[in-house]
mmCIF file of the C-alpha atoms, coordinates in Angstrom:
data_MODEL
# 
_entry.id   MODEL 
# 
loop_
_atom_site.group_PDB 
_atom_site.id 
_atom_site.type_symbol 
_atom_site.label_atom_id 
_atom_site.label_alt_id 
_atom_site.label_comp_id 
_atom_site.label_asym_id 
_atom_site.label_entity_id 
_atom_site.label_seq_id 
_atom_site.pdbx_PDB_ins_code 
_atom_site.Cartn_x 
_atom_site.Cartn_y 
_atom_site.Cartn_z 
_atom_site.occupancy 
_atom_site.B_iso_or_equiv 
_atom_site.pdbx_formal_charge 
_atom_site.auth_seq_id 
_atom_site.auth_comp_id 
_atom_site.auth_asym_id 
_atom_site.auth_atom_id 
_atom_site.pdbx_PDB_model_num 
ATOM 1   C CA . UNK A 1 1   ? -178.438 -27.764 -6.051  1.00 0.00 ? 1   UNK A CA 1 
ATOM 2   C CA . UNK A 1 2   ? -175.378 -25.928 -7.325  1.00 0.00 ? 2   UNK A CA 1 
ATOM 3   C CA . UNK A 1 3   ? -173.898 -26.036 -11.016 1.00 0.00 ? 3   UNK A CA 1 
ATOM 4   C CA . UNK A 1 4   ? -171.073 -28.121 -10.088 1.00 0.00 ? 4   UNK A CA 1 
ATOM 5   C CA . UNK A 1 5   ? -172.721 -30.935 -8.416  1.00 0.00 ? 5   UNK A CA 1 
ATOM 6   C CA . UNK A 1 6   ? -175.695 -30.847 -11.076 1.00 0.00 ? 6   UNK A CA 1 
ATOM 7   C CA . UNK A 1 7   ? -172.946 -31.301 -13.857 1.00 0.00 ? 7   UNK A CA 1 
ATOM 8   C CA . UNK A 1 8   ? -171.552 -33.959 -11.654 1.00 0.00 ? 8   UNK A CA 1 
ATOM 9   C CA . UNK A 1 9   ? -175.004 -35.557 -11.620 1.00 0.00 ? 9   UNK A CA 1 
ATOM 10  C CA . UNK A 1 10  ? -175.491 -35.557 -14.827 1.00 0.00 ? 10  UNK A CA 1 
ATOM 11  C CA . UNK A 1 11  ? -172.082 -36.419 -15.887 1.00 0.00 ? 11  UNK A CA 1 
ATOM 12  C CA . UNK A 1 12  ? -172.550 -39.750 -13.773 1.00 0.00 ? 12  UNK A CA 1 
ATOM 13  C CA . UNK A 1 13  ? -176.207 -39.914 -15.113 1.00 0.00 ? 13  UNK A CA 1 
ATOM 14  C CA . UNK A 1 14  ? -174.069 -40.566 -18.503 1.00 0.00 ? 14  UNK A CA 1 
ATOM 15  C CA . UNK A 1 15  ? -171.409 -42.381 -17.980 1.00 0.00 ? 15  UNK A CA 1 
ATOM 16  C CA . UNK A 1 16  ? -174.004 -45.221 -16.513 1.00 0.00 ? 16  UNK A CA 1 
ATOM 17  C CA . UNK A 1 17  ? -176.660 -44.649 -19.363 1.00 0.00 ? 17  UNK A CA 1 
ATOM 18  C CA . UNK A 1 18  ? -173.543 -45.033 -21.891 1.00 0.00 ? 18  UNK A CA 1 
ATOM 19  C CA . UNK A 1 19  ? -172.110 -48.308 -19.705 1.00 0.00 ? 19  UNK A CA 1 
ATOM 20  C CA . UNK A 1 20  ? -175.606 -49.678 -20.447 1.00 0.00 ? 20  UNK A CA 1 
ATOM 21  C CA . UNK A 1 21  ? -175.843 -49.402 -23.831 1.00 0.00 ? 21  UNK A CA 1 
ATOM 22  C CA . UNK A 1 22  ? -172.198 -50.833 -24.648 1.00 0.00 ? 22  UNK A CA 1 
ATOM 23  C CA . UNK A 1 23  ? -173.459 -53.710 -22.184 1.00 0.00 ? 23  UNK A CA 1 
ATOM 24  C CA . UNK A 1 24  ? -176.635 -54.488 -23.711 1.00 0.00 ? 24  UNK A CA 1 
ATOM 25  C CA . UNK A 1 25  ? -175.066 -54.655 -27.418 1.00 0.00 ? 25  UNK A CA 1 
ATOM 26  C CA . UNK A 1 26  ? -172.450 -57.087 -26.382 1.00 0.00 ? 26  UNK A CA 1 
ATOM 27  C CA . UNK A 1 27  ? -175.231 -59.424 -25.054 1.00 0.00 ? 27  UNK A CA 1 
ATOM 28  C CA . UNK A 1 28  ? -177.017 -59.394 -28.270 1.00 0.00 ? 28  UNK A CA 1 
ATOM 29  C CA . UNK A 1 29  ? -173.667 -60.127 -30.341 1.00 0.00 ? 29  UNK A CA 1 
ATOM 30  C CA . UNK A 1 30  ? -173.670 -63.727 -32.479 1.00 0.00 ? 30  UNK A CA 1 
ATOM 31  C CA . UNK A 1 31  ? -170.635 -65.696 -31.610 1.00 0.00 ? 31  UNK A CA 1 
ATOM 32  C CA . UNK A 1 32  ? -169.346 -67.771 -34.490 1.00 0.00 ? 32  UNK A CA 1 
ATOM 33  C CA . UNK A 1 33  ? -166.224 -70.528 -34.771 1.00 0.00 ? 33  UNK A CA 1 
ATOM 34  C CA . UNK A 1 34  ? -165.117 -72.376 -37.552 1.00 0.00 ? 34  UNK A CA 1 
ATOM 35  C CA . UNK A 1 35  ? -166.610 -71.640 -40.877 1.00 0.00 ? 35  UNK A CA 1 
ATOM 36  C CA . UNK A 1 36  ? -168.991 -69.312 -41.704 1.00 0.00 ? 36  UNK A CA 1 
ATOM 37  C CA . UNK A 1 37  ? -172.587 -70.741 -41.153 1.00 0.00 ? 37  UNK A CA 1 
ATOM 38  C CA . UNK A 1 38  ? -174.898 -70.498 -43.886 1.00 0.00 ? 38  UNK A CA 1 
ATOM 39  C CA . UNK A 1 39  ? -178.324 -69.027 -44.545 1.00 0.00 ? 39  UNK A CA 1 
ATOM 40  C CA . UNK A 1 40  ? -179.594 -72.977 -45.111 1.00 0.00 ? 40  UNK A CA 1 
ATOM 41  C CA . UNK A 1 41  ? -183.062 -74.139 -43.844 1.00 0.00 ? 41  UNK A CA 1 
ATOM 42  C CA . UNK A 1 42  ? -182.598 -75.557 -40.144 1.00 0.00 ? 42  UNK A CA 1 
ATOM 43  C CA . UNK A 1 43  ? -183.362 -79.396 -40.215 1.00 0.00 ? 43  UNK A CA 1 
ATOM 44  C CA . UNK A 1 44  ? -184.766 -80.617 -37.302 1.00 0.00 ? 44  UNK A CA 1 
ATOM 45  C CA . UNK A 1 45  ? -182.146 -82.849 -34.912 1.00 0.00 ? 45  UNK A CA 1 
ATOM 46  C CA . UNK A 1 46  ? -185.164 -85.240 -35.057 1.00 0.00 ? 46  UNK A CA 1 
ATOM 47  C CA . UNK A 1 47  ? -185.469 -85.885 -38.619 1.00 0.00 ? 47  UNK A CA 1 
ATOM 48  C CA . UNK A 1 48  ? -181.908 -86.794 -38.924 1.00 0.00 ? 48  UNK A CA 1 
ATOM 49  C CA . UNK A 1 49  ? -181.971 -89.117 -35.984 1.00 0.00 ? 49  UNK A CA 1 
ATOM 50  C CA . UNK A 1 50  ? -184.817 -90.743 -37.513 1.00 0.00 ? 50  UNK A CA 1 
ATOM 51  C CA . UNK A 1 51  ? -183.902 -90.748 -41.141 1.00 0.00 ? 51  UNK A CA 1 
ATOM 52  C CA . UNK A 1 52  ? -180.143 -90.079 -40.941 1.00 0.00 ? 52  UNK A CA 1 
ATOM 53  C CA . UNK A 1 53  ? -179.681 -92.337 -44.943 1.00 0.00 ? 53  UNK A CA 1 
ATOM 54  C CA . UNK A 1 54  ? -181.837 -89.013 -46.213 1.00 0.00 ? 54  UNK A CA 1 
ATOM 55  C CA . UNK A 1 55  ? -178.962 -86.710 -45.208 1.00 0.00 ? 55  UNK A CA 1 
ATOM 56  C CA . UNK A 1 56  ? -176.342 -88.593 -46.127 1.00 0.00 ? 56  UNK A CA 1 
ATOM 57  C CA . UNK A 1 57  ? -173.411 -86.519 -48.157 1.00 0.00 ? 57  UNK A CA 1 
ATOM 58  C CA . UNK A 1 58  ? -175.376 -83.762 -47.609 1.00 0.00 ? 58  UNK A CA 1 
ATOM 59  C CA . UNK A 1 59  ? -174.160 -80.144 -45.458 1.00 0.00 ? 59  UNK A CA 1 
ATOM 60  C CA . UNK A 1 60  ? -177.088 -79.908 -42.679 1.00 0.00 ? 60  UNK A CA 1 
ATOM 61  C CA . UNK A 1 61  ? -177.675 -77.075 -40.735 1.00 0.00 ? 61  UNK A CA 1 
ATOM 62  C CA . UNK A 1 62  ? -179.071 -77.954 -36.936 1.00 0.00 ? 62  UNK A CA 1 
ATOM 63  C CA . UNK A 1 63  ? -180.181 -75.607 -33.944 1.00 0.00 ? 63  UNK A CA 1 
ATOM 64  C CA . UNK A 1 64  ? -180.094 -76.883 -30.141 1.00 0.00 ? 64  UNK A CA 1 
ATOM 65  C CA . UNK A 1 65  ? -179.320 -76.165 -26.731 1.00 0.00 ? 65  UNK A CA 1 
ATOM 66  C CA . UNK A 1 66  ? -175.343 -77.695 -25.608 1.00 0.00 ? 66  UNK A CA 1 
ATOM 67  C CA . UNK A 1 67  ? -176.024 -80.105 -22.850 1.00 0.00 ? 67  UNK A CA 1 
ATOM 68  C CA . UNK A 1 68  ? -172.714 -81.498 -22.240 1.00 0.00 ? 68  UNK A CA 1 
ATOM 69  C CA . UNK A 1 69  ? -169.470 -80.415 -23.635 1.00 0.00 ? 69  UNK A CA 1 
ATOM 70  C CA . UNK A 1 70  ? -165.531 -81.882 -23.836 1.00 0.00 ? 70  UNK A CA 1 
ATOM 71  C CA . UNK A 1 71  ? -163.446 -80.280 -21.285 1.00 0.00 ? 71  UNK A CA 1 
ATOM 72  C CA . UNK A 1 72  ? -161.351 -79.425 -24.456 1.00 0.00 ? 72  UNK A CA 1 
ATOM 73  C CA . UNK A 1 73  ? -163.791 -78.206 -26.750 1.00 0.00 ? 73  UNK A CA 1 
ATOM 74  C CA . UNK A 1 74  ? -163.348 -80.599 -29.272 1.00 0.00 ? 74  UNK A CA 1 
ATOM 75  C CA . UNK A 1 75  ? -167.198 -82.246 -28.771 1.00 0.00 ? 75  UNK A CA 1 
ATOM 76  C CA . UNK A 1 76  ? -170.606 -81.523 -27.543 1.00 0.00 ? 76  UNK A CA 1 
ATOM 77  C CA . UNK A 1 77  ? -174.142 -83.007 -27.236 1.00 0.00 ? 77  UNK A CA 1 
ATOM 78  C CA . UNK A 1 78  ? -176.200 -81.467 -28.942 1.00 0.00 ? 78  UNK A CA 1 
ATOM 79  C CA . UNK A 1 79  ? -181.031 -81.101 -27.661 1.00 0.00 ? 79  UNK A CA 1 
ATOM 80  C CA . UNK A 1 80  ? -183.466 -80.579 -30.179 1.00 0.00 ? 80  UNK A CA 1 
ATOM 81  C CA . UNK A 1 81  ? -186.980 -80.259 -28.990 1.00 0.00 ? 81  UNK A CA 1 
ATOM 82  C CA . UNK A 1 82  ? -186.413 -83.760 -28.356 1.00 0.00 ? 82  UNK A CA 1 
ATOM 83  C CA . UNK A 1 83  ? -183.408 -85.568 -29.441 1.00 0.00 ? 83  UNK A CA 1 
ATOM 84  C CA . UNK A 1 84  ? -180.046 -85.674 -28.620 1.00 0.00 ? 84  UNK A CA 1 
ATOM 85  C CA . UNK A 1 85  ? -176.855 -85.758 -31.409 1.00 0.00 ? 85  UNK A CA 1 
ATOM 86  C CA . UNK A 1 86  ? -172.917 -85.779 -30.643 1.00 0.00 ? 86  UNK A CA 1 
ATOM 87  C CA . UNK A 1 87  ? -171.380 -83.349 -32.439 1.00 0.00 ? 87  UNK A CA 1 
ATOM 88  C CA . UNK A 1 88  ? -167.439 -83.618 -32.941 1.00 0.00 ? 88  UNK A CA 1 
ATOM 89  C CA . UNK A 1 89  ? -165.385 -80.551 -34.589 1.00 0.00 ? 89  UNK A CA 1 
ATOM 90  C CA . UNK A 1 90  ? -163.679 -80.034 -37.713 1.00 0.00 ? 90  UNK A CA 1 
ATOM 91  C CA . UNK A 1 91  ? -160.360 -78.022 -37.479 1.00 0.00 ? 91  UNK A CA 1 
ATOM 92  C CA . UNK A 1 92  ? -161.404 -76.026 -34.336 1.00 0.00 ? 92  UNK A CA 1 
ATOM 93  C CA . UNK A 1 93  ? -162.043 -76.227 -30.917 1.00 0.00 ? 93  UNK A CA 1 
ATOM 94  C CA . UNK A 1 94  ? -165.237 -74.378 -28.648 1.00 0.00 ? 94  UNK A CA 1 
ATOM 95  C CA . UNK A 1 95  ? -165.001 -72.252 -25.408 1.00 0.00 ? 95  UNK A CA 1 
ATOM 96  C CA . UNK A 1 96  ? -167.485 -73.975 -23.005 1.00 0.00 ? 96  UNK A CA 1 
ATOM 97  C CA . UNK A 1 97  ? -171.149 -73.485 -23.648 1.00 0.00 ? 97  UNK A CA 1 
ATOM 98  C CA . UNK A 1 98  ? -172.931 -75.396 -21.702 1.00 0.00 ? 98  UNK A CA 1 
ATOM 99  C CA . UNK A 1 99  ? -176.711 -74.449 -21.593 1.00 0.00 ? 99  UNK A CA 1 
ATOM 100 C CA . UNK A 1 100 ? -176.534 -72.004 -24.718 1.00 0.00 ? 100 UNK A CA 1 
ATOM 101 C CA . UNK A 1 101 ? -178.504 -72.525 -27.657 1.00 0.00 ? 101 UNK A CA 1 
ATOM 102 C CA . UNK A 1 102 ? -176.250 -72.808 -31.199 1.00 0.00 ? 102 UNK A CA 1 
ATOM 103 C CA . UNK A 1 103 ? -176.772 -73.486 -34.508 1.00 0.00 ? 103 UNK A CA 1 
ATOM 104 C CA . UNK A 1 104 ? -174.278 -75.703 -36.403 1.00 0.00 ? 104 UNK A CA 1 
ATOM 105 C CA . UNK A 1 105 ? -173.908 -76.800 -39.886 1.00 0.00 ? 105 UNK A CA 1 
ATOM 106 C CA . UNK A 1 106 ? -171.486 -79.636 -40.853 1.00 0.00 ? 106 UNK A CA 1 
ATOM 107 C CA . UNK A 1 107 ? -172.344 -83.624 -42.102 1.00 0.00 ? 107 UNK A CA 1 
ATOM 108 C CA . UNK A 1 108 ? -173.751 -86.604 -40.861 1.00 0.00 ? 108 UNK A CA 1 
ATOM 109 C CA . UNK A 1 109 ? -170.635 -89.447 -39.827 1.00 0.00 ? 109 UNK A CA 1 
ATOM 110 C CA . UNK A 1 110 ? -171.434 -92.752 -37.870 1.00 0.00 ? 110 UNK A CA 1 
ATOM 111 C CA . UNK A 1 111 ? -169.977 -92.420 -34.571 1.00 0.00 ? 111 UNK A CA 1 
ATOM 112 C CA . UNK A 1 112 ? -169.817 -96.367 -33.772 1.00 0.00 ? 112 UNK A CA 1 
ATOM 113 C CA . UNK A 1 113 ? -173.366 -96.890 -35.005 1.00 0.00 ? 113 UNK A CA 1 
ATOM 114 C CA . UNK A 1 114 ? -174.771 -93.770 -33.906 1.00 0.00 ? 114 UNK A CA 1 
ATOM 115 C CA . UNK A 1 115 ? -175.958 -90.759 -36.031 1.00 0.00 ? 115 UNK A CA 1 
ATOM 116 C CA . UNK A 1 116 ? -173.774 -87.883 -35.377 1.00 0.00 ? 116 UNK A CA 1 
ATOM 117 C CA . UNK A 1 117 ? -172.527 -84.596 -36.676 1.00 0.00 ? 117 UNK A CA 1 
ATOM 118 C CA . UNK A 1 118 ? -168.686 -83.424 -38.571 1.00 0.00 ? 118 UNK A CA 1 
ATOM 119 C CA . UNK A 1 119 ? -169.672 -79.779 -37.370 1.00 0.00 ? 119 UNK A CA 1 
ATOM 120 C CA . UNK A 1 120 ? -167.443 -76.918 -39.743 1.00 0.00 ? 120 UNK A CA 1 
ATOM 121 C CA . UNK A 1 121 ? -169.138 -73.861 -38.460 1.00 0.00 ? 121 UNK A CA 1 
ATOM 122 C CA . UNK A 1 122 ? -170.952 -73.303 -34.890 1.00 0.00 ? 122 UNK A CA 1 
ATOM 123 C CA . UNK A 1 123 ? -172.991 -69.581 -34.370 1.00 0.00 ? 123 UNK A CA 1 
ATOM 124 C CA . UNK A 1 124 ? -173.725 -69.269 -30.580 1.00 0.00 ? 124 UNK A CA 1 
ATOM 125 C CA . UNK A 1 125 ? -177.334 -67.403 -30.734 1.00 0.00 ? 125 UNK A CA 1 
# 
């Protein structure tokens, strides 16, 4: 093989070695809207379905997978291991997610007798 096509084998050898890298890092990059989420214990979407008076005036942090989600990004539904909440948004809207898992933090409201979540902050694991 001759020096010039060696050095262009390796140069290419590089470049897609480099592309990699760059690619896998963005994958593994948190996505976050709204407020900053905190470090908080996650409660289970369960326990607050089942108990919602406990969490009452209280910030909650929850973790799911986005089921279904507003066209406009202003709600989603939110699966536990097995409950579903609605989760509305405070002061900010959310690209479409469908099928990613999250973790939002916000308060309990009654959405026409239903429990349901005032999320602030939403991290997109």
């Amino acid at each position: 093989m001759s020096a010039r096509k060696k050095a262009y084998t390796i140069t290419v050898f590089l470049i897609i070695v480099a592309s990699a890298t760059l690619i896998t890092a963005g994958c593994n990059k948190q996505v976050k809207f709204g407020t900053e989420v905190s470090s908080q214990a996650i409660t289970p979407i369960e326990n607050l379905v089942a108990k919602p008076a406990d969490y009452e005036k209280k910030t909650v942090k929850i973790e799911g997978q986005i089921i279904d989600e507003c066209p406009g990004g202003h709600w989603f539904h939110l699966k536990g291991s097995k409950e579903i909440i609605y989760v509305t948004l405070s002061g900010f809207i959310l690209p479409q997610k469908v099928g990613k898992t999250v973790v939002v933090e916000g308060s309990l409201v009654d959405n026409s007798g239903q429990v349901a979540l005032l999320g602030k902050g939403v991290e997109i694991k």
